[in-house]
C-alpha positions as CSV (number, residue, x, y, z in Angstrom):
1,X,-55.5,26.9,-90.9
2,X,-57.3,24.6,-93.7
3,X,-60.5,25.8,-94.9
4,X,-63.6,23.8,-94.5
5,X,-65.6,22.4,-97.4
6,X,-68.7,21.4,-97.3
7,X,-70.7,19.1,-100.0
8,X,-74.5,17.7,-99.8
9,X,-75.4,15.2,-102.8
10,X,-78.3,14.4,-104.5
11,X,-79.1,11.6,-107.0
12,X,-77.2,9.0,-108.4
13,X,-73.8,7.0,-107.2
14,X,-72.8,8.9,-110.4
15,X,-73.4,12.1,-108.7
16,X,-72.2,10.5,-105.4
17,X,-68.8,9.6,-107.0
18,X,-68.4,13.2,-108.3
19,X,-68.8,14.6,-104.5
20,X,-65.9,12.1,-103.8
21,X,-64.0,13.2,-106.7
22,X,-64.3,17.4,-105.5
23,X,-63.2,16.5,-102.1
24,X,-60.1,14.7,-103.7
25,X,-59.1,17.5,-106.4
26,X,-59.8,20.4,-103.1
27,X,-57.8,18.6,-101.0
28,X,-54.5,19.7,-103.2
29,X,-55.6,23.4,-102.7
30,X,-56.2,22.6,-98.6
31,X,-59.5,22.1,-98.6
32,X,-61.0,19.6,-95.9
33,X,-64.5,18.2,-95.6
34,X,-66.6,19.1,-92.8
35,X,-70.1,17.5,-92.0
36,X,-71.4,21.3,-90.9
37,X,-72.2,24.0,-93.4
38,X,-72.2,26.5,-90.1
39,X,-68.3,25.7,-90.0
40,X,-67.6,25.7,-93.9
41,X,-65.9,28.6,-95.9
42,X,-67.1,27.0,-99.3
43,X,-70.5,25.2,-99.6
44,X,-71.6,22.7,-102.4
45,X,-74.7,21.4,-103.3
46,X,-74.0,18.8,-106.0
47,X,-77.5,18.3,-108.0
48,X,-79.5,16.1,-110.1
49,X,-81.6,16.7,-113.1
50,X,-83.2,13.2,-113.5
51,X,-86.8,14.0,-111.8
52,X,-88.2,17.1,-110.8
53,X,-88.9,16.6,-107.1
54,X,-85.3,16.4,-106.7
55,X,-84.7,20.1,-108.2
56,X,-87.3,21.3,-106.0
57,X,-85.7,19.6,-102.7
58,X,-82.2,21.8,-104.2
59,X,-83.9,24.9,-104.3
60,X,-85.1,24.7,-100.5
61,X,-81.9,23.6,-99.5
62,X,-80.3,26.4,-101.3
63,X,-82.1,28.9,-99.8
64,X,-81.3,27.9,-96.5
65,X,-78.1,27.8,-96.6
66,X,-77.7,31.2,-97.9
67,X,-78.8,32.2,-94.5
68,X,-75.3,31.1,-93.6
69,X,-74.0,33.9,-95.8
70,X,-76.0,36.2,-93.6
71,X,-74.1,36.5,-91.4
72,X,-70.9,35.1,-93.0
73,X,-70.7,36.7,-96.3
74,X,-67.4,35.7,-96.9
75,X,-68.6,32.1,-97.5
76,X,-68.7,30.6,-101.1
77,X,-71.9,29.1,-102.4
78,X,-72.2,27.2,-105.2
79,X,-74.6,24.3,-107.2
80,X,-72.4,22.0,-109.2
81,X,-73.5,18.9,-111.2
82,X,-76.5,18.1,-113.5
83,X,-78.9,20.6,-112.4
84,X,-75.9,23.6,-112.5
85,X,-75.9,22.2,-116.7
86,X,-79.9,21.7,-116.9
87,X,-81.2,25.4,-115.5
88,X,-77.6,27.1,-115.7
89,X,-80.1,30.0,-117.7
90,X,-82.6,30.1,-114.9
91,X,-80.3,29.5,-111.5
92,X,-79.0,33.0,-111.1
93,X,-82.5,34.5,-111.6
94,X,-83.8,32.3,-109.3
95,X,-81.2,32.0,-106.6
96,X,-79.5,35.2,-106.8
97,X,-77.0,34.3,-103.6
98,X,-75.4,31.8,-105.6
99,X,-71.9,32.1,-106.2
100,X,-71.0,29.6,-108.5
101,X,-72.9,27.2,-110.7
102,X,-70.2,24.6,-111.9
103,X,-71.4,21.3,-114.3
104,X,-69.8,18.0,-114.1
105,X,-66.9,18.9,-116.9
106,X,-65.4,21.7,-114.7
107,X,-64.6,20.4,-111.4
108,X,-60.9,20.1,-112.2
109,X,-61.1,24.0,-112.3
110,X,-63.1,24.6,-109.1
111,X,-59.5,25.1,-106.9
112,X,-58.1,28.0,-109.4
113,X,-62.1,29.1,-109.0
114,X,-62.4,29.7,-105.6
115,X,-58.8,31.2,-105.4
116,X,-60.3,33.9,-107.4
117,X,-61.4,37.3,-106.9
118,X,-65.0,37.7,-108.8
119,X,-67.6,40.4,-108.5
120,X,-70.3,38.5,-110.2
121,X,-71.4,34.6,-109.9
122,X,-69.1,32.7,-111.6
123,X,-70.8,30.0,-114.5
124,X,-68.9,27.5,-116.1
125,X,-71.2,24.4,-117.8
126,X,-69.0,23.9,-120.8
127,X,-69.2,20.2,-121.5
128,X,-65.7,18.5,-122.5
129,X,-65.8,15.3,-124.1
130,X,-62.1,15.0,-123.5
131,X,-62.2,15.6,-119.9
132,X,-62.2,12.4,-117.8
133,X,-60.7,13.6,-114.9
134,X,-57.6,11.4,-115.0
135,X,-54.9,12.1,-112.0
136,X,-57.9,12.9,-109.9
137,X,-58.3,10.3,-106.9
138,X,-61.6,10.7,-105.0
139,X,-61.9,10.8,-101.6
140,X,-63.4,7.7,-99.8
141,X,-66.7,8.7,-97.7
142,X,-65.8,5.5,-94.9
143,X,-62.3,4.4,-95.7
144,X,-63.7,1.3,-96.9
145,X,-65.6,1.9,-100.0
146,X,-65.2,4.1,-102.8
147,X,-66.8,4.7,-106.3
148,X,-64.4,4.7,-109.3
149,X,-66.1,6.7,-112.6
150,X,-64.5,4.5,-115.8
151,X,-67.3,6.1,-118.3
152,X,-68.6,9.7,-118.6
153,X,-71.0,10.1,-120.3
154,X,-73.8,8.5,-122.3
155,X,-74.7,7.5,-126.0
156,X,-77.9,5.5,-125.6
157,X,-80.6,8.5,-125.5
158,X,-83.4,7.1,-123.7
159,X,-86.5,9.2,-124.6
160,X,-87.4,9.7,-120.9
161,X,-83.6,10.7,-119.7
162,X,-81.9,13.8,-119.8
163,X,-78.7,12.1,-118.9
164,X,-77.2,12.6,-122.3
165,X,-77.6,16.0,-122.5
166,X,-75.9,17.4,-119.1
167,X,-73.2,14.8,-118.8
168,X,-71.9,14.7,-122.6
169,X,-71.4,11.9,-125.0
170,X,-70.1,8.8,-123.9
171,X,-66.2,8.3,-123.1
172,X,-64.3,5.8,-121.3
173,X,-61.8,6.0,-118.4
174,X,-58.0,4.4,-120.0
175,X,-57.6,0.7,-118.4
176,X,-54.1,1.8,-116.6
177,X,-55.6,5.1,-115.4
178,X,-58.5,3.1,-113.8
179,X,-56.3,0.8,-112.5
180,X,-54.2,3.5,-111.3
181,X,-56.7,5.4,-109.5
182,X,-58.0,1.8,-107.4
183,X,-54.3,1.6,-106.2
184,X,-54.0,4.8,-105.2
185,X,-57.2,3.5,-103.0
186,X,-56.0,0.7,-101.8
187,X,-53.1,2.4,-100.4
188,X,-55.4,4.5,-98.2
189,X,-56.9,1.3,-97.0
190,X,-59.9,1.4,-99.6
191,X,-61.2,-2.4,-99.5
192,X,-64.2,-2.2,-102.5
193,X,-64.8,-0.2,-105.0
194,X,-67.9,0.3,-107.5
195,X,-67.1,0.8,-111.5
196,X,-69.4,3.4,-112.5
197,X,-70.4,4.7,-115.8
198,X,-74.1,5.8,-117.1
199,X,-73.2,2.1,-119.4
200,X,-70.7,0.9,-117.6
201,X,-70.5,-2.2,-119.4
202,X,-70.1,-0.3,-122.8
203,X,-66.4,0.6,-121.6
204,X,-63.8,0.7,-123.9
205,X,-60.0,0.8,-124.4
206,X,-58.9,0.2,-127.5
207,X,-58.9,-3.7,-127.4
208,X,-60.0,-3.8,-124.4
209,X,-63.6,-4.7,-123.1
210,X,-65.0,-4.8,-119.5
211,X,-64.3,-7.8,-119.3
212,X,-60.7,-7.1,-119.5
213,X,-61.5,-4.2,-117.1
214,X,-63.1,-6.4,-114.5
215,X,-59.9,-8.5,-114.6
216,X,-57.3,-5.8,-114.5
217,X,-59.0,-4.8,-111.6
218,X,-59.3,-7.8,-109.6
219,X,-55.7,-7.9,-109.7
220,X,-55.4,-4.8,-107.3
221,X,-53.8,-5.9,-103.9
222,X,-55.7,-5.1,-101.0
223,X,-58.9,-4.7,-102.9
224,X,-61.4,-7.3,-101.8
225,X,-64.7,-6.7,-103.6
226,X,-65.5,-5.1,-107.0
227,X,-69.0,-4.0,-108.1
228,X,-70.2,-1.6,-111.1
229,X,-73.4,-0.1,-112.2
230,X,-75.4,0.5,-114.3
231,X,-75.2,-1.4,-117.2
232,X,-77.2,-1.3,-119.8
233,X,-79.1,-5.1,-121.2
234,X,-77.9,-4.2,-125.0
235,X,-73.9,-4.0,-123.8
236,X,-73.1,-7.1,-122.0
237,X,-71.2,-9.8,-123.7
238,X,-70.9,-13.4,-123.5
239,X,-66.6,-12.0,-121.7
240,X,-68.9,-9.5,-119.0
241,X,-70.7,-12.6,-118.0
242,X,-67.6,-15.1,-118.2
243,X,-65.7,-12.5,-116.2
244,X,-68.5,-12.0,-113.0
245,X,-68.4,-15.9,-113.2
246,X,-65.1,-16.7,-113.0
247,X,-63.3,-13.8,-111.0
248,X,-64.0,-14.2,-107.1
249,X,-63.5,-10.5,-106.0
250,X,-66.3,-9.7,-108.5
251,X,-69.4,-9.9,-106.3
252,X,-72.1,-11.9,-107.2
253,X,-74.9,-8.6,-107.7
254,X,-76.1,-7.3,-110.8
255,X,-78.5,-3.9,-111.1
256,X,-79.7,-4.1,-114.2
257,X,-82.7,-1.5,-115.2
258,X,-85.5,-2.8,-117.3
259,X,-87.7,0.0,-117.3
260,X,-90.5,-1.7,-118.5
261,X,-91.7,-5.4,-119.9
262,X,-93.6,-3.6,-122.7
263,X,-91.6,-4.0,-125.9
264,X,-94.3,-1.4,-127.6
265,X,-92.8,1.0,-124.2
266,X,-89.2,-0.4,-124.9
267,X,-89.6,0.7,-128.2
268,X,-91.0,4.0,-127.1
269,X,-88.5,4.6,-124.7
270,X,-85.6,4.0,-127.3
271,X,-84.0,1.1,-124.8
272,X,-82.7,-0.7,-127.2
273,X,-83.5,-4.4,-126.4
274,X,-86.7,-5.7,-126.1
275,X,-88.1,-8.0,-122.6
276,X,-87.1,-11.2,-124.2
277,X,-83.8,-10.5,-124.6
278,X,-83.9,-8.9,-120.9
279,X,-85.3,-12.4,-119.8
280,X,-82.5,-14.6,-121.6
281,X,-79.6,-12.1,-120.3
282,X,-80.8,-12.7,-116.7
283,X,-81.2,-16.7,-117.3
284,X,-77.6,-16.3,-118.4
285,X,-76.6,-14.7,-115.4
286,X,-78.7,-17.1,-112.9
287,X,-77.0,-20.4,-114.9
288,X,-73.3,-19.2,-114.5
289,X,-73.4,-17.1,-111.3
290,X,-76.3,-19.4,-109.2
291,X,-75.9,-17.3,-105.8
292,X,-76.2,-13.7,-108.0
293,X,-78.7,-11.4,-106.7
294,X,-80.2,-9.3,-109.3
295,X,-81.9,-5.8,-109.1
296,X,-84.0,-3.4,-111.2
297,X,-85.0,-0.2,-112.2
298,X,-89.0,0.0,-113.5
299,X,-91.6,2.9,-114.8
300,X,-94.9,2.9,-115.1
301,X,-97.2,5.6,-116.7
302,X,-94.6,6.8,-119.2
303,X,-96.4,8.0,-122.6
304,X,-99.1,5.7,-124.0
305,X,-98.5,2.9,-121.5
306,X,-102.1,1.3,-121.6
307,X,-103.5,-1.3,-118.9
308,X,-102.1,-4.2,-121.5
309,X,-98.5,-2.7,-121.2
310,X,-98.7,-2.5,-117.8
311,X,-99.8,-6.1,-117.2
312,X,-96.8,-6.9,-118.9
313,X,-94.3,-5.6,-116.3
314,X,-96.4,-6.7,-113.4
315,X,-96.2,-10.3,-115.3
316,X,-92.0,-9.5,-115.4
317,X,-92.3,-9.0,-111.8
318,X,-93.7,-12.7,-111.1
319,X,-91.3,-14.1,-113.8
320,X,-88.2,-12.8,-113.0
321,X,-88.8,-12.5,-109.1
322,X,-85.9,-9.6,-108.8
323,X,-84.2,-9.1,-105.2
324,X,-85.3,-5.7,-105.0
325,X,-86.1,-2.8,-107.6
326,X,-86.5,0.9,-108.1
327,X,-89.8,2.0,-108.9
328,X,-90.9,5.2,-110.6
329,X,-94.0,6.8,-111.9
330,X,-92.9,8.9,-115.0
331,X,-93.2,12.4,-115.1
332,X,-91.7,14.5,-118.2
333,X,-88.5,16.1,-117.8
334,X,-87.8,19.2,-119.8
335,X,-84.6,18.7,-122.4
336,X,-85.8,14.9,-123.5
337,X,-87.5,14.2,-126.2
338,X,-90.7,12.4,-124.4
339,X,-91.2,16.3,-123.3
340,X,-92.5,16.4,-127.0
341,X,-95.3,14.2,-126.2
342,X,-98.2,14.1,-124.5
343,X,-98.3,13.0,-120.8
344,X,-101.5,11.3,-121.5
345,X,-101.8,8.5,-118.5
346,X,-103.7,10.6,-115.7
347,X,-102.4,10.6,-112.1
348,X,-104.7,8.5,-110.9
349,X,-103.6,5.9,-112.8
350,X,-100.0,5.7,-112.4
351,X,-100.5,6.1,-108.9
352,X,-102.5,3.3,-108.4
353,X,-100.0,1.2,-111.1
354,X,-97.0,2.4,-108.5
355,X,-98.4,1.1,-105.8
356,X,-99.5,-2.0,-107.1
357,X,-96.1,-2.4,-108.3
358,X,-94.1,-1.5,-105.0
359,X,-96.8,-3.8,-103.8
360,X,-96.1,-7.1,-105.2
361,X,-91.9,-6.3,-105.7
362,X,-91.9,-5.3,-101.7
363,X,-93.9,-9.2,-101.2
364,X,-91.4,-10.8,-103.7
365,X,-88.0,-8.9,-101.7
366,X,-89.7,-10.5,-98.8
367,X,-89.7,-13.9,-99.8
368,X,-86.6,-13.9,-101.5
369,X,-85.2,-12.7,-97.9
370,X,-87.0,-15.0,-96.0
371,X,-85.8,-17.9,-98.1
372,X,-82.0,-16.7,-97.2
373,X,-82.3,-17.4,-92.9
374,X,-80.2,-20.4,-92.1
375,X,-77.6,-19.4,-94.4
376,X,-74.0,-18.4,-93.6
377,X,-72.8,-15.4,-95.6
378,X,-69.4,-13.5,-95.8
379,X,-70.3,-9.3,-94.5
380,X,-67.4,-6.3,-94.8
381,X,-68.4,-4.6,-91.3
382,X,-69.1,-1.2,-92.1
383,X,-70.2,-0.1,-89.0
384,X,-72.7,-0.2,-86.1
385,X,-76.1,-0.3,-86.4
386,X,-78.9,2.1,-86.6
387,X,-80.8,0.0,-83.5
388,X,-79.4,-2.2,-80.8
389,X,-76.1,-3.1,-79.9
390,X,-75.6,-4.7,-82.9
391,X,-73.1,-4.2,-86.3
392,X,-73.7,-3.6,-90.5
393,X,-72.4,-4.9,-93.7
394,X,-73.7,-6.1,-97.0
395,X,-73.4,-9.5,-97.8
396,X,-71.7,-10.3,-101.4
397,X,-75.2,-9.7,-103.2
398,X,-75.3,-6.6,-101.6
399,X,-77.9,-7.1,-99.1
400,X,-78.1,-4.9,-96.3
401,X,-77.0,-7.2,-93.3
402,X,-77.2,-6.1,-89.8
403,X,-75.8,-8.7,-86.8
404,X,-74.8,-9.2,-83.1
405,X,-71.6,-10.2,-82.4
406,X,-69.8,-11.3,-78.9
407,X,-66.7,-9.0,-80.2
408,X,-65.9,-5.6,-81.4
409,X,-65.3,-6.6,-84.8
410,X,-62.7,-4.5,-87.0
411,X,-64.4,-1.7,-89.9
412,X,-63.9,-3.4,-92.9
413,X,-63.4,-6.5,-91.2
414,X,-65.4,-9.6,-93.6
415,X,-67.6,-11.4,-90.8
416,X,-69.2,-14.9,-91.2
417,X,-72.8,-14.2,-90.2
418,X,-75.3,-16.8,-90.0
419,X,-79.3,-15.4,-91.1
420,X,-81.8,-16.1,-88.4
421,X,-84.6,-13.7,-89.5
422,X,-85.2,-11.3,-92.5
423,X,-87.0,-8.4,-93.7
424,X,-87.9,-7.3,-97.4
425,X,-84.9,-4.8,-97.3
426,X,-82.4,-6.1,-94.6
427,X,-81.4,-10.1,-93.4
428,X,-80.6,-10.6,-89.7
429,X,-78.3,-12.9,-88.0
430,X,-75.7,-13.5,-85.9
431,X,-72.0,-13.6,-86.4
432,X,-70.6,-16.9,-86.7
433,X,-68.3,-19.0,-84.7
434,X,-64.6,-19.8,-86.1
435,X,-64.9,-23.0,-87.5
């Protein structure tokens, strides 16, 4: 009989792409997932370090599934991932019913792991700058969409991120490994796949840019919709933008994380660029891909940011009018170097800079929306929807799309639907007729 594995995520696609990468190497040892930790024999929690109220959602969770040991003590625990390489000194101390704590360089090693006899947890955070986990294939979560890691890894060393420091220096994927791993999920009926990478757009291979990689992949039969994330403003290239203009199965969305409009905070937070060179990359975008949808990531109350600084991303917000962004109030994250410094914007205050923020992005997402109804747009069915009788996709720009149809449409199915009413996270509408 095959033993059950069981995996919960938190945190980024990155983190999301590993979970589908440990279901794929367990497979070969005959492991298969279940959705139930009361029926697993080896439990995961795969963890994120980037903000403290996601290590303090892992340690509940932790706890209570080690009341499944209770009374199956036979059952492997473990906390893989970012957190397992952040606190690896504290987690045993801490959680003491913890099996195994695993970081993101090992997982190739977590089958020969659990097929051995230990009498103490078992730690293993060694970070391996040559391991990028080629001949792995990960495991779709649908059947329909799957996320393919080309870069591990990250060089830029944001002062706010601890990314660098549990994930490794930056390394790229080879081109005909990457390639070879989208076939491999095309063949199992995969129809789109994300590129990810912490800079995914600072790929390399040899000659070869991501530009070259976007094409290479495009080229995949029975793949019908590439994305990536997250680049980073200071990698693209006048070939990344040529390359989402001109190569159809590239969709037409682009996250790309400003942080802030400050260039005294840009500065600050080591990004690299500074907001006019943020603003010319998106104009560049908008004049060669017209229908793009763009998207963000912000933060306000990081170290020093005064009212003046602030003003400055809330005047972004007007000027660039993004689809839809992620939006943060800092808080220090031990292992960066903004740890160093003083958190010296009170609460108060980036509370009430949040929810101005979320504010005026949520009225913007709105409009945007809104101006969409009357529109036709192609949507890959990916199943029914939360409410009503009705189905869900994502439109091209990666809109959430949810519609009514007179049919059973196929999963993974591309459905002409027709907008007759919006929201500032979701467009409504109708599927429509053959023409």
């Amino acid at each position: 009989m095959p033993r059950k594995l069981y995996i919960e995520t938190y945190g980024c696609q990155m983190n999301v792409a590993d979970t589908q990468l440990i279901a794929g190497e367990l497979s070969r040892f005959g492991y298969e997932s279940t959705d139930s930790p009361a029926d697993a024999d080896v439990m995961l929690v795969n963890t994120c370090a980037i903000r403290e109220n996601a290590e303090v959602r892992v340690w509940g969770r932790l706890a209570h599934l080690a009341e499944c040991k209770k009374t199956r003590p036979w059952v492997t625990l473990g906390i893989v991932g970012c957190m397992a390489q952040h606190l690896r000194e504290h987690i045993q101390a801490k959680a003491p019913y913890v099996d195994l704590v695993v970081g993101p360089d090992a997982y190739r090693r977590l089958g020969d792991i659990l097929l051995t006899d230990r009498d103490a947890p078992f730690v293993d955070v060694r970070l391996d700058r040559k391991e990028l986990y080629e001949g792995v294939d990960p495991r779709s979560d649908n059947g329909l969409t799957a996320f393919v890691t080309v870069e591990r890894g990250c060089d830029k060393f944001c002062t706010f991120c601890i990314v660098p420091y549990v994930r490794g220096r930056e390394r790229s994927v080879p081109m005909d490994e990457v390639v070879r791993s989208v076939r491999a999920l095309a063949a199992d009926g995969v129809r789109e796949v994300t590129l990810l990478g912490q800079t995914v757009n600072a790929w390399r291979d040899g000659d070869h840019a991501f530009g070259d990689l976007l094409a290479a992949v495009a080229q995949v039969e029975g793949i019908e919709r590439i994305r990536f994330t997250s680049p980073h403003p200071a990698e693209f290239t006048a070939p990344i933008v040529e390359a989402m203009a001109q190569l159809d199965r590239v969709m037409p969305a682009l996250h790309l994380p400003l942080q802030s409009a400050s260039d005294t905070m840009l500065e600050r937070m080591n990004r690299g660029h500074t907001y006019a060179h943020y603003r010319d990359l998106v104009r560049r975008f908008r004049d060669a891909i017209p229908d793009i949808a763009i998207t963000t990531d912000l933060i306000v109350g990081f170290v020093g940011e005064s009212e003046a600084d602030f003003e400055q991303t809330m005047a972004a917000v007007e000027e660039i009018r993004w689809d839809a962004a992620f939006m943060f109030a800092y808080s220090p994250r031990s292992g960066t170097k903004a740890h160093e410094w003083t958190d010296d914007v009170p609460e108060p205050d980036k509370n009430r800079r949040l929810e101005t923020l979320i504010g005026r992005q949520e009225a913007i997402s709105a409009e945007i929306n809104a101006a969409q109804v009357g529109r036709r747009f192609e949507v890959m069915v990916e199943g029914r929807a939360k409410r009503g009788n009705g189905w869900w996709g994502r439109t091209p720009q990666f809109k959430n799309a949810v519609f009514d149809s007179p049919r059973e449409p196929r999963l993974g199915e591309l459905v002409t639907m027709t907008v007759t009413s919006s929201t500032a996270h979701t467009l409504i509408g109708e599927e429509s007729p053959s023409t």
